[in-house]
Each structure stands twice: as structure tokens, then as C-alpha cells.
C-alpha positions in Angstrom: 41.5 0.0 -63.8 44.0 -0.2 -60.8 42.1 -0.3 -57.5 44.2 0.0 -54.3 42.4 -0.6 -50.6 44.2 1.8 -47.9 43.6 2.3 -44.3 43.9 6.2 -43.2 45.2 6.5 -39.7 45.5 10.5 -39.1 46.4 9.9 -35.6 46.8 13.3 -33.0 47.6 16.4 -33.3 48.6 18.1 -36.9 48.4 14.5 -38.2 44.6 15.2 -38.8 45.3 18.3 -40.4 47.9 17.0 -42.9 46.1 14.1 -43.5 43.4 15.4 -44.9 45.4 17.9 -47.4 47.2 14.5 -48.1 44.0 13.4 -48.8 42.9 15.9 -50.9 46.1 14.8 -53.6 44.9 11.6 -53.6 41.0 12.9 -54.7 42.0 15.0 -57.5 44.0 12.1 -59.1 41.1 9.7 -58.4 39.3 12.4 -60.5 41.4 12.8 -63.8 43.0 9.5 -63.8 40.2 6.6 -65.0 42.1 4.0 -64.2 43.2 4.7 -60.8 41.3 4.0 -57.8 41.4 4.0 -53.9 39.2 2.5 -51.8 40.3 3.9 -48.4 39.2 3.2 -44.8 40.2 5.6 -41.6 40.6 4.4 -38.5 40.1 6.6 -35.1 43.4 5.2 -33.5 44.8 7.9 -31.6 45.4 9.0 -27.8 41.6 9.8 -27.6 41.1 6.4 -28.4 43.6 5.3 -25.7 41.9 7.5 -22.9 38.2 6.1 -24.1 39.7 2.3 -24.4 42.6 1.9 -22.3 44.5 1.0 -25.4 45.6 2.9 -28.6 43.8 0.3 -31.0 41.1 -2.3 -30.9 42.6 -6.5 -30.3 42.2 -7.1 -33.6 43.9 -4.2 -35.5 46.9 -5.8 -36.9 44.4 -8.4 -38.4 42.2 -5.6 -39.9 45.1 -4.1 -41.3 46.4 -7.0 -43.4 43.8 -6.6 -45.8 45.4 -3.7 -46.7 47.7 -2.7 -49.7 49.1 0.0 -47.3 48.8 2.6 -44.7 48.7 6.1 -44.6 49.9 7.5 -41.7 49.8 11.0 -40.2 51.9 11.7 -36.4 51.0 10.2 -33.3 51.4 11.6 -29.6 49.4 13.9 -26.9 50.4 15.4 -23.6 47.9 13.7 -22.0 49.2 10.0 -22.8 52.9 8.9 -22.4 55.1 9.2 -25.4 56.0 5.3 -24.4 52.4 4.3 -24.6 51.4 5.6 -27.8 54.8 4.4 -29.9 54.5 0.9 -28.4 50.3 0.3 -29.2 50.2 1.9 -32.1 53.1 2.4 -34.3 55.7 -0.3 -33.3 53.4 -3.2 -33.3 52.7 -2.2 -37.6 56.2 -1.4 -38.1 57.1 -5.0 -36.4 54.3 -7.4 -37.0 53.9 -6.2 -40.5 57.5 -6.6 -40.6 58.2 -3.3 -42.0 62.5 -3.4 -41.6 63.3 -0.8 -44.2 62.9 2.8 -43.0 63.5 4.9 -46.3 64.1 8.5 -46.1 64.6 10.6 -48.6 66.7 13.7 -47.6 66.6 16.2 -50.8 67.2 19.6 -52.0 63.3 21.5 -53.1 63.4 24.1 -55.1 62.8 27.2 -53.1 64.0 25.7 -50.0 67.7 27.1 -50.0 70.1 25.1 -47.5 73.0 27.3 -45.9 74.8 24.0 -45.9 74.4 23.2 -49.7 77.2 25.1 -51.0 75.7 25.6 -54.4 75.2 22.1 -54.7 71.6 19.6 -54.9 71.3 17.7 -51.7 70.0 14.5 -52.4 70.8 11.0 -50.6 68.2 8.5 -49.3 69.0 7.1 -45.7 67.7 3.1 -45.2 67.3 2.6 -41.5 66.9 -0.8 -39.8 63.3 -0.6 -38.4 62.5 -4.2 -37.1 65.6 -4.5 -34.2 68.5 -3.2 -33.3 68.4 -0.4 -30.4 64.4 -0.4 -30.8 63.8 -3.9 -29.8 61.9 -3.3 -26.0 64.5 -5.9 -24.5 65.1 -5.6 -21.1 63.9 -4.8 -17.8 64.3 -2.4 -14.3 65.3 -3.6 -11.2 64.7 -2.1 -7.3 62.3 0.3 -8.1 62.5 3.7 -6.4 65.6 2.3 -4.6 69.0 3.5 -3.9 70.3 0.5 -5.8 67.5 1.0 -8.8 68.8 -0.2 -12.0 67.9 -0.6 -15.8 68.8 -2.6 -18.8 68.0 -2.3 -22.3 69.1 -4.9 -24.6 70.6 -3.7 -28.3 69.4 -6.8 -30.6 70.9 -7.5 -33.6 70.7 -10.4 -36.2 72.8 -11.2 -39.0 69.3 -12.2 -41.1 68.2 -8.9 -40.1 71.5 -6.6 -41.0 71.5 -8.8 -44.1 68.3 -7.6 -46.0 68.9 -3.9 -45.1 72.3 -4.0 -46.2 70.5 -5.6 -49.7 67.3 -3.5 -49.9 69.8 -0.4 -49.7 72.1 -2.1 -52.4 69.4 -3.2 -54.2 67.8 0.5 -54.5 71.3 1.7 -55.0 71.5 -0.3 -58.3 68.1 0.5 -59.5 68.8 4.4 -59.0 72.0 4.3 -60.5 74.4 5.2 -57.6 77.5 3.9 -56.9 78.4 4.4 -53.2 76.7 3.2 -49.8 77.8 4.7 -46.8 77.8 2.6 -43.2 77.1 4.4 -40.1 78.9 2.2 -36.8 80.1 2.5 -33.7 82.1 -0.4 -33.7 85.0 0.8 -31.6 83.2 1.2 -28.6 80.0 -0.7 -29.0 82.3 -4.3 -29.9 79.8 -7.1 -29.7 76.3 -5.4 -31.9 78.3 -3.2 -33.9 80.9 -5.3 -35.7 78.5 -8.0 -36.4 76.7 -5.0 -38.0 79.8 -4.2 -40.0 81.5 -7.5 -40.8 77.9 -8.8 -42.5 77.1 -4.9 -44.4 80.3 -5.5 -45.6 80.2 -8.8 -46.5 76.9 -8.7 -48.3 77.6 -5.4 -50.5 80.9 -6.5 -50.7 80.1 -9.9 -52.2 77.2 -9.3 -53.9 77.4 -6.2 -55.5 80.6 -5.2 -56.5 80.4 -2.4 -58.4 79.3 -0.2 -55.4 81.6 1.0 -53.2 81.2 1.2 -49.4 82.3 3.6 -47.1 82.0 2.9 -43.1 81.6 5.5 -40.4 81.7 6.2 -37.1 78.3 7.7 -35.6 80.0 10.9 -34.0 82.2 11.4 -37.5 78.9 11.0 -39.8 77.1 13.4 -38.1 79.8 16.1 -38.5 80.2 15.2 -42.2 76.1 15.3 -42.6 76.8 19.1 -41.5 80.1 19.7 -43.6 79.6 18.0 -46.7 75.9 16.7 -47.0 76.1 16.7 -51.0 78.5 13.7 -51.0 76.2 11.4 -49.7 73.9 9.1 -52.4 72.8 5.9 -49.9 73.4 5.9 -45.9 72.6 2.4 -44.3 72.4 2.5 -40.5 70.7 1.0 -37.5 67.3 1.5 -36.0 68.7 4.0 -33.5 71.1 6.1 -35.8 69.1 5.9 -38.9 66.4 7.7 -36.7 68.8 10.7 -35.5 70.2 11.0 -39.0 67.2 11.1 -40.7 66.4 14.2 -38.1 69.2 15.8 -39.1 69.1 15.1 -42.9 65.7 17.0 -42.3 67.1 19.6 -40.8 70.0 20.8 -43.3 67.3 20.7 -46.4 64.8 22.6 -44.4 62.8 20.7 -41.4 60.6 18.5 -40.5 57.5 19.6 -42.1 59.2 18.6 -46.0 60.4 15.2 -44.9 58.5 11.9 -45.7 59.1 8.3 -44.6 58.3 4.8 -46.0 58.5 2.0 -43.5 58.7 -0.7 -45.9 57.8 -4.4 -46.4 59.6 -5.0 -49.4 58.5 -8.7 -50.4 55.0 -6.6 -50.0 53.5 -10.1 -47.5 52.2 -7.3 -45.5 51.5 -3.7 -46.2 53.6 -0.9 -45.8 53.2 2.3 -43.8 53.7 5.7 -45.1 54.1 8.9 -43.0 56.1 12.1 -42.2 58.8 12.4 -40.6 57.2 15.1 -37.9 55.5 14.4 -35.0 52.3 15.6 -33.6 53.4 19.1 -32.7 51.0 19.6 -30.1 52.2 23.3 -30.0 50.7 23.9 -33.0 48.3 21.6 -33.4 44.5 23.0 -34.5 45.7 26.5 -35.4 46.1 25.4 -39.1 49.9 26.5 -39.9 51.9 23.2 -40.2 53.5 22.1 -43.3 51.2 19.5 -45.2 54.3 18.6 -47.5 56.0 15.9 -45.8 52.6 14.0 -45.5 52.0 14.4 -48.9 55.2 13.4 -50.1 54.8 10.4 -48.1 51.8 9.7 -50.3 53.7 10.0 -53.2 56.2 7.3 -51.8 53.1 4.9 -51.1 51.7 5.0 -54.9 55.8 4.7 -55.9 55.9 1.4 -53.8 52.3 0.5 -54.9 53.4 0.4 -58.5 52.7 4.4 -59.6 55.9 6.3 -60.3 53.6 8.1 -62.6 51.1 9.4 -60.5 54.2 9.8 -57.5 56.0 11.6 -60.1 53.2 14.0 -60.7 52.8 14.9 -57.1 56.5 15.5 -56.8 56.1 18.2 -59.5 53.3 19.7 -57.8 55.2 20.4 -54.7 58.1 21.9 -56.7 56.2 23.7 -59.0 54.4 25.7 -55.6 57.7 26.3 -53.7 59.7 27.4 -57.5 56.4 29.9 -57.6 57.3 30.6 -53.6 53.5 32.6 -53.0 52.2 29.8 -51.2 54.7 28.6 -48.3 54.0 27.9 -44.5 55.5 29.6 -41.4 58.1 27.1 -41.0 59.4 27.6 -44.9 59.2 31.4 -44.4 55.8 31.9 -45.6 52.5 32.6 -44.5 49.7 29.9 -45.8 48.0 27.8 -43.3 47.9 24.5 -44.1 45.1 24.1 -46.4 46.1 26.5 -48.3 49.4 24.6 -49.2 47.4 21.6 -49.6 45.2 23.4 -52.0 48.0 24.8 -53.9 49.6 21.9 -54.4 46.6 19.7 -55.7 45.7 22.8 -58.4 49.0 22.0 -59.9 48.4 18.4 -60.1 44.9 19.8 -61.8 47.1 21.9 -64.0 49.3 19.0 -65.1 46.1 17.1 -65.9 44.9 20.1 -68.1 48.1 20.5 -70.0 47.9 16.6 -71.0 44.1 17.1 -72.1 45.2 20.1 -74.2 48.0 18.4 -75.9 46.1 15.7 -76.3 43.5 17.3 -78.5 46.1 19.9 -79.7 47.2 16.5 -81.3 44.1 15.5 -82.8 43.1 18.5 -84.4 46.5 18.5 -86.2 45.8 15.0 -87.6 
């Protein structure tokens, strides 16, 4: 019996909603699979919270947390609270404390889901963003407030420990999948001081260390034209905190939007749990009418059991969600459908039942021939 402990932190907005279709995945492969097991906790930390507390989570979150063998995330943000507020209380201090600095993305081709800027081809590359530094570190300060001579700075941080072991988690996952090229996203011709430390040690360290990839660097303004023009030539795209997150938009975007895209943010010596969660926000535009996409929360699930030591029941999820868009009669608004967002969920966990079936009936389809 495998027995995993998560905490369940929906959030605002369509994060409830996709959460508990995520959830749903998770309950019918609790119920076929006897040795599998999740113990799960959720946790009311949200905006609501905020305006009830003055804070986005209790003092002693972090340490509750810990416990944990991961999170499950859904989206985070209301119009009543600033955007500032509920990133920095809630999602920032996990991501750092928990020292969660690898962002993976996975930016793939689903069946069903036809990209004008495919060409024919499979899109399928995974982007590994910096998540602990870099452009995202909250250093700096305002001057002069509300004065003619107001001023701000905000202070890029970048260390070579910290460009280091994202330039090897992306190498290492490159090895172990196979691939043979990392591509560098910089900006070193006009950002001189962060940026070529950035490239002199991501070059050093895939350079030196594994030599049978090859790297490729990039200028920001460059990459983002060849994401566009040639997205199927891409296998492993390291970058910082700050272009990792605008790429990973965009690699959204050219296989099909933000409601198919998961994230990982990723602790990968596993000292503290890891955080799972889509790539959308809270779409308070949409939120409680029961049309958002529940497949990039799902998905993100998938990526959680991967990382807890599953691939079989990831695996099995992945299938589900191909085998409902290859059908194409279930599909949301944004995929050019017209399911609401149960009813996606509910699609895609009655494949994952079907899967379960067709094992049981080979099974015994074996023993009766014996």
C-alpha cells in the first residue's frame, strides 16, 4: 500500500471549480487501485481568508505544510484584494520557503487540440523556469512618494548556486527523457551584469557536465519570435524566473490556452513538498458559471503522482484526457466545445474507469484461458 498525505488549497475563483474535478481523478483511482492511497487535507486560504484575517494564511502555514508530500494547487486572485497581496502571502512564500526553484511546464501538442502554428508537426518541449530568484526576488524599494521626484527600484537577483541547479535539473530531465538539445533564453547584450553570469555558468555546467547535449542560447526578443515560427524545434527551454513565466504563457497559447496547461513548481531533492497547479489564473470573469477548462488542473495532478513516484497512475490520467479530446463530444468553450466544467471532469474520470475495466477484463480473459 502507497499512502501519500496532500494539502488541497483550491484558492479563488475557478480554482474551486477545477479543483474539485481534479479531485474527482484522484477518487476514482483511490477506488480501483488497492494499493494507492491519499490522505488529503484542504485548506480555506484564499482572498476571503485575507478580507476575514488581514492575511492570506494563518502564521503557521508554511509549518503545517511541511508535513506534507505535496500540494495541490488551484488559481489564486480576486478583484477585491490586490494582485500583489495575494501572490506575495500565499504563493511566493511556498514556492520560496519550500524552496521550490524548478518551474516545469510542459508545452504539448493534445490530440484534438489543432495548433495553426504546428505545421503538421507534434509540439512538445518542457520549459524549466528559475522559480526561487532572479527578476522575482521583492528586492528593492520606492522613494519620494507621490512626489515630482518619485522613484523605484527593483533589484534582479541572481546566484551562480541558483543558475547552477536549474541549468542541472533541466539537463538532468533532458538525459532521462532522451533529448539531446537545451535551449537558453538571455538577454545578455543589454542586461550585462545578471545576464551573463546567467549564461557563462548554464554554459559552463551543461557544457562540462553533460556533453552529449547540445545548447543553444537566445536572445528573449529572438525566442519569442521562434516560439511562434518554429515551436516543434524545441525539446528543453531553460530560462529565468521572469522569462520562463512569459514563455510558458506563450507556449500555452500556440497548443491551445491556458485552460490545457499544468505546472510543477518543484523541490527536487524532495526536503520539502512540491506544489502542483495550472498554469491559469483565477478568471474572475468566469468564475461560478461552470465553463472553465478543468484540464490543466488535472494534468497538474498527473505531474504530482509523476514526481511522487506514479508514472503509472500519471500515465493513466494522461490517456484519459486524450482519449476525451480524440472522441472531441466533451470539450469546453475555450476548446470550441460546449461542456461545463463538470462535465469534462466527469468525462475524463469515466475513461480512467474504463481503463480500469479493460485491465479487469483481460485479467480474467487470462484466467479463463489457463
Amino acid at each position: 500500500m502507497t499512502k501519500y498525505k496532500i494539502a488541497v488549497i483550491p484558492g479563488d475563483g475557478i480554482g474551486i471549480e477545477v479543483m474539485d474535478e481534479a479531485l474527482k481523478v484522484l477518487d476514482v483511482l483511490q477506488e480501483n487501485n488497492p494499493d494507492f492511497e491519499i490522505e488529503r487535507e484542504q485548506f480555506p486560504w484564499n482572498s476571503e481568508y485575507y478580507l476575514q484575517h488581514g492575511k492570506m494564511m494563518p502564521d503557521d502555514a508554511l509549518q503545517i505544510l511541511q508535513s506534507f508530500d505535496a500540494i495541490l494547487f488551484g488559481a489564486i486572485g480576486d478583484t477585491r484584494v490586490p494582485d500583489d497581496i495575494t501572490i506575495w502571502q500565499l504563493i511566493m512564500p511556498i514556492r520560496k520557503q519550500f524552496q521550490q526553484y524548478v518551474n516545469f511546464r510542459p508545452v504539448k501538442s493534445l490530440p484534438g487540440i489543432r495548433s495553426p502554428l504546428s505545421d503538421g508537426e507534434n509540439i512538445d518541449f518542457v520549459i524549466f523556469r528559475e522559480n526561487a530568484e532572479g527578476e522575482y526576488s521583492n528586492s528593492g524599494g520606492r522613494l519620494y512618494d507621490s512626489q515630482d521626484s518619485e522613484l523605484a527600484v527593483q533589484n534582479t537577483i541572481m546566484t551562480r548556486g541558483g543558475i547552477e541547479r536549474i541549468a542541472r535539473a533541466a539537463s538532468d530531465y533532458a538525459v532521462r527523457a532522451g533529448k539531446t538539445k537545451i535551449t537558453s533564453a538571455t538577454k545578455s547584450n543589454a542586461i550585462t551584469h545578471s545576464m551573463k553570469l546567467w549564461d557563462e555558468h548554464v554554459k559552463r555546467i551543461i557544457q562540462d557536465e553533460y556533453k552529449n547535449l547540445k545548447l543553444e542560447s537566445y536572445y528573449i526578443d529572438a525566442l519569442v519570435a521562434y516560439f511562434v515560427e518554429r515551436p516543434q524545434t524545441f525539446e528543453i527551454v531553460v530560462a529565468t524566473n521572469l522569462f520562463g513565466d512569459i514563455l510558458s504563457d506563450l507556449g500555452s497559447g500556440i497548443v491551445g490556452g491556458l485552460g490545457l496547461s499544468p505546472s510543477a513548481n518543484i523541490n527536487p531533492e524532495k526536503n520539502f513538498p512540491s506544489m502542483f497547479e495550472p498554469v491559469h489564473g483565477s478568471a474572475p470573469d468566469i468564475a461560478g458559471k461552470g465553463i472553465a477548462n478543468p484540464i490543466a488542473q488535472i494534468w497538474s495532478t498527473a505531474l504530482m503522482l509523476q514526481h511522487l513516484g506514479r508514472p503509472d497512475l500519471s500515465d493513466m490520467i494522461m490517456k484519459a484526457i486524450e482519449l476525451v479530446l480524440l472522441e472531441g463530444k466533451t470539450k469546453t468553450a475555450d476548446i470550441g466545445g460546449n461542456a461545463t466544467t463538470v462535465q469534462m471532469g466527469s468525462a475524463i474520470a469515466e475513461k480512467i474507469r474504463e481503463q480500469y475495466d479493460t485491465i479487469r477484463l483481460g485479467n480474467k480473459a487470462y484466467e479463463f484461458k489457463q
